[in-house]
C-alpha positions as CSV (number, residue, x, y, z in Angstrom):
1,X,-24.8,8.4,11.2
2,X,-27.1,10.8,13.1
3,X,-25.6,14.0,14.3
4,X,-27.3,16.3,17.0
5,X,-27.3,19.2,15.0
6,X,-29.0,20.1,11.6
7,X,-27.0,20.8,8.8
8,X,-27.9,24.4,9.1
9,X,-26.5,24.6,12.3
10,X,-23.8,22.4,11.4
11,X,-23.0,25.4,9.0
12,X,-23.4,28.4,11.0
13,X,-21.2,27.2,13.3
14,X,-19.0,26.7,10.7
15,X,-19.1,30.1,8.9
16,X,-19.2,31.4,13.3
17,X,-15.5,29.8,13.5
18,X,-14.2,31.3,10.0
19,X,-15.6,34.4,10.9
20,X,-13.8,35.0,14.9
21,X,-10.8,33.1,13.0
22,X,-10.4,36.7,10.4
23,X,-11.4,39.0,13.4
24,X,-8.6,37.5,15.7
25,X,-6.1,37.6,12.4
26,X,-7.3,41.1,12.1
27,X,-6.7,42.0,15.7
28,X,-3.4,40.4,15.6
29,X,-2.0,42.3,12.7
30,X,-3.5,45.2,14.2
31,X,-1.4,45.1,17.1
32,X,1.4,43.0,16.4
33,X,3.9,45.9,16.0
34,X,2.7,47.6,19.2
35,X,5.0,47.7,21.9
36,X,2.7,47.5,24.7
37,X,1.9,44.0,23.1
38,X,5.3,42.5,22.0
39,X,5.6,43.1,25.6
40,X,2.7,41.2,27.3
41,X,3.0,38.5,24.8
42,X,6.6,37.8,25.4
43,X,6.0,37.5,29.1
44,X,3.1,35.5,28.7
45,X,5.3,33.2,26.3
46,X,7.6,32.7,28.7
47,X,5.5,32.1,31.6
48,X,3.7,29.1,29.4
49,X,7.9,28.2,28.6
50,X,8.1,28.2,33.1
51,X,5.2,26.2,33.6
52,X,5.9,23.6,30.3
53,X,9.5,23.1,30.7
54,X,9.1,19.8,32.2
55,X,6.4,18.6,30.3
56,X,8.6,19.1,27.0
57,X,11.6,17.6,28.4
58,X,9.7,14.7,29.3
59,X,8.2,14.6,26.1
60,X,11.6,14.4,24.1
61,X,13.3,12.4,26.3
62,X,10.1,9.5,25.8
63,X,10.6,10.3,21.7
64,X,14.7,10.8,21.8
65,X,15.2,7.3,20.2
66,X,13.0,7.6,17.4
67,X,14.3,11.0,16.8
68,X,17.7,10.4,16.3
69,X,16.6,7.3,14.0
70,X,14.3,9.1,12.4
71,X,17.5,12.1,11.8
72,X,20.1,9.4,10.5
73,X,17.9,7.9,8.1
74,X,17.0,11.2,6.6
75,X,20.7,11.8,6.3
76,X,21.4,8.9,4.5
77,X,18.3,9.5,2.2
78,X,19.3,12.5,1.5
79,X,22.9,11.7,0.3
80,X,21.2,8.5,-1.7
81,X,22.3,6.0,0.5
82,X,19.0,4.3,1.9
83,X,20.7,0.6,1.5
84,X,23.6,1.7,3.3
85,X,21.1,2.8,6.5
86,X,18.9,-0.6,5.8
87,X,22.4,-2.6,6.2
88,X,24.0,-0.5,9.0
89,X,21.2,0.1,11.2
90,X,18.6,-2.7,11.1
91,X,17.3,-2.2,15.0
92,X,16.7,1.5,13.6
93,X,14.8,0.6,10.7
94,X,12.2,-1.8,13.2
95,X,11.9,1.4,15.4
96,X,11.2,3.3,12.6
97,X,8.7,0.8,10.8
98,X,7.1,0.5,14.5
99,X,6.2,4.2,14.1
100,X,5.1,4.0,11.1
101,X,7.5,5.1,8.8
102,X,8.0,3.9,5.6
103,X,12.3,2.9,4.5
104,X,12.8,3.6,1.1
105,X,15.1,1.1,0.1
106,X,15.4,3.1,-3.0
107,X,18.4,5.6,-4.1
108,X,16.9,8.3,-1.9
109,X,16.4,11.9,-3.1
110,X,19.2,13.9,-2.6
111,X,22.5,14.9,-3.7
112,X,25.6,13.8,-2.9
């Protein structure tokens, strides 16, 4: 594989991205207790909220079947009941296996 950049660049762009990653961490602890700033960035959190509502709406609605699969097998995991789910639920299992999950068909790993 031929990359467009030497490894000496490759690596001062590297130690470049660690470097503005501990200044912006600095700068952030610096100010995080100023009020001036809790201010501005809760009202630039909510603007992003405003503009992103509907994005993220649409977002779980296209995922809410695999979530609530994905939530009722990990409930019967937990409380050991995996064969139970497997038996039950067998058009929640294919979802889940078309996602990629892996059932345990195992006890589980929780407590009762």
């Amino acid at each position: 594989m031929t990359s467009q950049y030497s490894e000496n660049e490759i690596n001062k762009m590297i130690n470049s991205y660690k470097k503005r990653q501990l200044r912006d961490k600095k700068k952030y602890d610096k100010n995080k207790d100023n009020e001036d700033f809790k201010v501005k960035n809760r009202a630039r959190a909510k603007a992003h909220y405003e503009a992103n509502k509907e994005m993220k709406q649409n977002t779980y609605k296209k995922n809410k079947e695999l979530l609530n699969c994905r939530s009722l097998y990990n409930y019967y995991n937990y409380h050991s009941r995996s064969n139970e789910f497997i038996e039950k639920y067998p058009d929640k299992c294919e979802v889940l296996r078309n996602h990629g999950f892996v059932i345990d068909s195992g006890s589980g790993s929780g407590s009762e």
